[in-house]
C-alpha positions in Angstrom: 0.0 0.0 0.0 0.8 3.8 -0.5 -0.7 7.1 -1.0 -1.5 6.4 -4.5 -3.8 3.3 -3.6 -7.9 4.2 -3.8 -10.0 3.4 -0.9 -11.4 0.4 -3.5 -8.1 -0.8 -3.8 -7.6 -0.9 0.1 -10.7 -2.9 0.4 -9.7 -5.2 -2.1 -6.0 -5.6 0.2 -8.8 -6.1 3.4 -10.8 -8.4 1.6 -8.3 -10.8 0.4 -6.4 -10.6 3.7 -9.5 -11.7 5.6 -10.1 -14.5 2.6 -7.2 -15.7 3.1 -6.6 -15.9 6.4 -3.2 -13.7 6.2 -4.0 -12.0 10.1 -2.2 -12.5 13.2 -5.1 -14.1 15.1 -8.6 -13.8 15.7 -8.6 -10.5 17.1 -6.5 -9.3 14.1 -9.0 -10.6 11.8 -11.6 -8.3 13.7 -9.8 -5.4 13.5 -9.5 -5.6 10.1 -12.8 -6.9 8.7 -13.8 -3.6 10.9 -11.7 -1.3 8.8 -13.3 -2.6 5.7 -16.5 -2.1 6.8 -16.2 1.4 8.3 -14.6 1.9 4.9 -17.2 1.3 2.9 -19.9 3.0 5.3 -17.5 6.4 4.8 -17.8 5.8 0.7 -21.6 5.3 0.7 -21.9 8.7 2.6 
């Protein structure tokens, strides 16, 4: 990621992270699939 990446493109990262399993644990998992969605509630306004 960088400063160039779109907010889709960081959702995309999130979702394939949380797909995939690539988090620390449970609680990492969480946090992330968190971000997404407060992320997406942001872009819909």
């Amino acid at each position: 990621m960088n400063k160039e990446n779109t907010l889709a493109e960081l959702i995309e990262v999130l979702n394939k992270k949380i797909e995939n399993n690539d988090v620390n644990d449970s609680v990492h998992k969480i946090k992330l699939m968190t971000a997404r969605d407060v992320i997406k509630d942001i872009i819909r306004g």
